[in-house]
C-alpha positions as CSV (number, residue, x, y, z in Angstrom):
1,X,27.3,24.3,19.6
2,X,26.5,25.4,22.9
3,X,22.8,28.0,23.0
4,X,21.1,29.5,25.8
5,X,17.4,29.7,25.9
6,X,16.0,32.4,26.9
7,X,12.9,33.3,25.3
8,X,10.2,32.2,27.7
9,X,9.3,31.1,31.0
10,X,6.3,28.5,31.6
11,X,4.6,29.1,34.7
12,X,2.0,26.6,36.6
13,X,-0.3,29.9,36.6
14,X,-0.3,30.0,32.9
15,X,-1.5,27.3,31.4
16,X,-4.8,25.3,30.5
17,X,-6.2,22.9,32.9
18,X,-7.2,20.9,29.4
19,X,-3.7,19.8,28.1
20,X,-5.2,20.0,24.7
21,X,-6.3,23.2,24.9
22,X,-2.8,24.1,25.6
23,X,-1.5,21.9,22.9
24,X,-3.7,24.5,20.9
25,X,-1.8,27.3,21.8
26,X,1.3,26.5,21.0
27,X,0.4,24.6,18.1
28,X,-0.9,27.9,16.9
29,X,2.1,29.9,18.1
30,X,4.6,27.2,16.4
31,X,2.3,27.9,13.1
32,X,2.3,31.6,13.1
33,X,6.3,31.8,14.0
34,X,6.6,30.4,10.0
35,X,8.3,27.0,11.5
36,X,8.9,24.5,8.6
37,X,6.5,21.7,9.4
38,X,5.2,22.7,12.6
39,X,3.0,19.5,12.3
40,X,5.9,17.3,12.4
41,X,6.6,15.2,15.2
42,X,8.2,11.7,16.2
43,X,6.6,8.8,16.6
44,X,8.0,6.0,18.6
45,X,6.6,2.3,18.9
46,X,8.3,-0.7,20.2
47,X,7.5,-4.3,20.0
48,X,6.0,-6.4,22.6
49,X,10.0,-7.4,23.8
50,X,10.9,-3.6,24.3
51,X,12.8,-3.0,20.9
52,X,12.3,0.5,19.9
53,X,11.6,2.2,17.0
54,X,11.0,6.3,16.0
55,X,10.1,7.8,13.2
56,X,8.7,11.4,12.0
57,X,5.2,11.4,10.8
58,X,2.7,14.3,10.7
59,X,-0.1,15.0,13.1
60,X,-3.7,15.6,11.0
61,X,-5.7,16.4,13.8
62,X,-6.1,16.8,17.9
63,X,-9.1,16.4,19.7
64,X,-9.9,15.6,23.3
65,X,-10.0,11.8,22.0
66,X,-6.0,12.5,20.8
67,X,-4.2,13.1,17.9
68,X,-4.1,11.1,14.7
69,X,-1.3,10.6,12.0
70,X,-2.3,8.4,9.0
71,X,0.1,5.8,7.3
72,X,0.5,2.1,6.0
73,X,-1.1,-0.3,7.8
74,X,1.4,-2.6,6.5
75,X,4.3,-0.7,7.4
76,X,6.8,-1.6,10.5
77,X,4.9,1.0,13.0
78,X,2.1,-0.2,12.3
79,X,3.3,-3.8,13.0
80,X,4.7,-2.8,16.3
81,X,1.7,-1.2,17.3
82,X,-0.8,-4.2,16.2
83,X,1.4,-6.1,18.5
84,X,1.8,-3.2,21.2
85,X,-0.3,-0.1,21.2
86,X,1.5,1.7,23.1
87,X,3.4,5.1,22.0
88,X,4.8,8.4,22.4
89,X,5.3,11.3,20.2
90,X,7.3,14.7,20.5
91,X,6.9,17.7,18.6
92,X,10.0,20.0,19.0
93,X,9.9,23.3,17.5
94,X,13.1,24.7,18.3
95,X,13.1,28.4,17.3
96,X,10.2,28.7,20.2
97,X,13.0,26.7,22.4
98,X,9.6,23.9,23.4
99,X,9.5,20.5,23.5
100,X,5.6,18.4,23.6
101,X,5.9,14.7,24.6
102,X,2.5,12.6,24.5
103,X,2.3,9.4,25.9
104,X,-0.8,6.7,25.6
105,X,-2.6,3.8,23.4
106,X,-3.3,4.0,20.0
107,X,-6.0,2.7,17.9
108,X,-7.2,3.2,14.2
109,X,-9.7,5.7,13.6
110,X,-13.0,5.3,11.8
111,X,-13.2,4.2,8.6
112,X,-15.1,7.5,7.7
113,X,-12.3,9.1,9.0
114,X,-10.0,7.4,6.8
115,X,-11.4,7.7,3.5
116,X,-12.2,11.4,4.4
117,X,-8.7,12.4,4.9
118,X,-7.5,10.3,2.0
119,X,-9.8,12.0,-0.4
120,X,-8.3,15.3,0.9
121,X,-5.0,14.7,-0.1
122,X,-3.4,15.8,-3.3
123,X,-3.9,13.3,-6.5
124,X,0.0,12.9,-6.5
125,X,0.1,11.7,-2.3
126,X,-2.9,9.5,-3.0
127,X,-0.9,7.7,-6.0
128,X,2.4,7.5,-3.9
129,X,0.6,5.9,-1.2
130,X,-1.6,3.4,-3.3
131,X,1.8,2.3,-5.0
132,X,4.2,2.2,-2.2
133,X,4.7,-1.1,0.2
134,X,5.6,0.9,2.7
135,X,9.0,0.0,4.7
136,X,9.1,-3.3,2.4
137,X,12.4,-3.7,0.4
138,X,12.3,-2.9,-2.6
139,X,14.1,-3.3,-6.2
140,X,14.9,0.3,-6.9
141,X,13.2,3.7,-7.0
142,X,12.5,3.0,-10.9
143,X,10.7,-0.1,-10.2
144,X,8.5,2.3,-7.5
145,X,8.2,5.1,-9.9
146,X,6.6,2.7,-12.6
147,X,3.9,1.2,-10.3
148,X,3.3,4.9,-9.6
149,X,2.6,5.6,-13.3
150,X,0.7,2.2,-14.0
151,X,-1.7,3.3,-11.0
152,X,-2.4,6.7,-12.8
153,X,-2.9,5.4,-15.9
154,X,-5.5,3.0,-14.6
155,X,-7.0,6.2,-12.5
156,X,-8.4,8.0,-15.7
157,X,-10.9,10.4,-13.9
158,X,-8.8,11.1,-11.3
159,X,-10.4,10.1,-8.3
160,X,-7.8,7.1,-6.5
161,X,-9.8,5.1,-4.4
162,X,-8.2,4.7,-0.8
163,X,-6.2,1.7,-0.7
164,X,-7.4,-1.0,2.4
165,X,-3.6,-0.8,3.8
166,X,-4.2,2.8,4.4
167,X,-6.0,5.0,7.0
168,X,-5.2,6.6,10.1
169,X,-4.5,6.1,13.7
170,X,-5.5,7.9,17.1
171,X,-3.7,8.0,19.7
172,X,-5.4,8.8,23.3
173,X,-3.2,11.0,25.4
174,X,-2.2,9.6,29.1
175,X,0.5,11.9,29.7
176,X,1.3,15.1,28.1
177,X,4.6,17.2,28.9
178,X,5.2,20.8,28.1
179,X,9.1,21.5,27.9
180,X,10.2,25.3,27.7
181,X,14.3,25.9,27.2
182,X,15.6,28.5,30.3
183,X,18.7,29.9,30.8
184,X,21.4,27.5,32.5
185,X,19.7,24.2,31.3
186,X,17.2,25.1,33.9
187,X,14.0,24.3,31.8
188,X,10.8,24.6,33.2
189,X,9.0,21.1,32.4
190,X,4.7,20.8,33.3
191,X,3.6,17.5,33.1
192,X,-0.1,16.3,32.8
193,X,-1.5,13.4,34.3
194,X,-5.1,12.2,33.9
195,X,-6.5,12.0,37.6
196,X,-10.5,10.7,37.0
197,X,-12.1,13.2,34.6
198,X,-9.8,16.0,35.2
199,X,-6.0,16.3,34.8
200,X,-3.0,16.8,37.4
201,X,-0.1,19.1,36.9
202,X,3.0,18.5,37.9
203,X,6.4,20.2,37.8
204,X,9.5,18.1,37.0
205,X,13.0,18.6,37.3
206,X,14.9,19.7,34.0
């Protein structure tokens, strides 16, 4: 089970001073290498007595405000972070052998911004997420599947309105690390830190 990396090195003399421009790049690079969901990343919250929770969601968007995912504002994340709004995510893209961790608060985005990305969305992913009470129990997948088909029978000209319990969040990177895998389980790590208006890198120990 045991692999050596050995495809890259990541060097202080390499990288962006803006950790979102190098975010870019290698969200760009993890794109172009054909990865399956390159978007994909972990996002974990916790409540306000430490109790953790992760789960993968999809990044639809980075800026120099941060980087949003969209989701149930019912659901259990978004309860934890109602209550806390603080979390981290991690992208790992392992046929690059690199690791992202983000670290910071989090906050809903606009309601423009909501009911712009919902209207993007395919007809079928705006019924699924009108009909499902996200991480609610439930009776069975049949009883799910019919309040999918009620909804699009109601929805004749097929335009589903975005539901109020769904929209998106933002959150606003404090810490970003860049992990690159090196031979010997001597990784090189490069963590940013926001010092005033600029950033500090740092190198960690793997």
């Amino acid at each position: 089970m045991r692999r050596e990396y050995t495809r890259e090195a990541l060097a202080e003399a390499d990288v962006d001073a803006d950790p979102v421009v190098q975010f870019g790049r290698w969200f760009e690079q993890a794109g172009h290498a054909g990865l399956l969901e390159p978007h994909a990343m972990t996002l974990a919250t916790a409540t306000p007595d430490g109790r953790p929770s992760a789960r993968m969601v999809l990044l639809r968007g980075f800026d120099e405000r941060g980087f949003c995912f969209y989701t149930n504002y019912e659901s259990r994340k978004a309860a934890e972070l109602a209550a806390n709004p603080r979390a981290a995510l991690v992208f790992w893209w392992g046929e690059l052998e690199r690791q992202v961790r983000i670290e910071g608060t989090v906050e809903r985005t606009s309601l423009a911004e909501s009911e712009a990305y919902f209207a993007s969305r395919p007809p079928g992913s705006q019924l699924s997420a009108a009909a499902s009470p996200q991480s609610r129990v439930i009776e069975d997948r049949a009883a799910l599947e019919r309040r999918v088909a009620e909804l699009a029978t109601a929805v004749s000209d097929a335009h589903v309105p975005r539901p109020g319990f769904w929209g998106g969040y933002r959150l606003a990177h404090e810490v970003v690390e860049f992990w690159q895998g090196r031979p010997n389980r001597l990784h090189d790590r490069l963590r940013y830190r926001r010092a005033g208006d600029t950033w500090r890198i740092e190198r960690l120990a793997p």
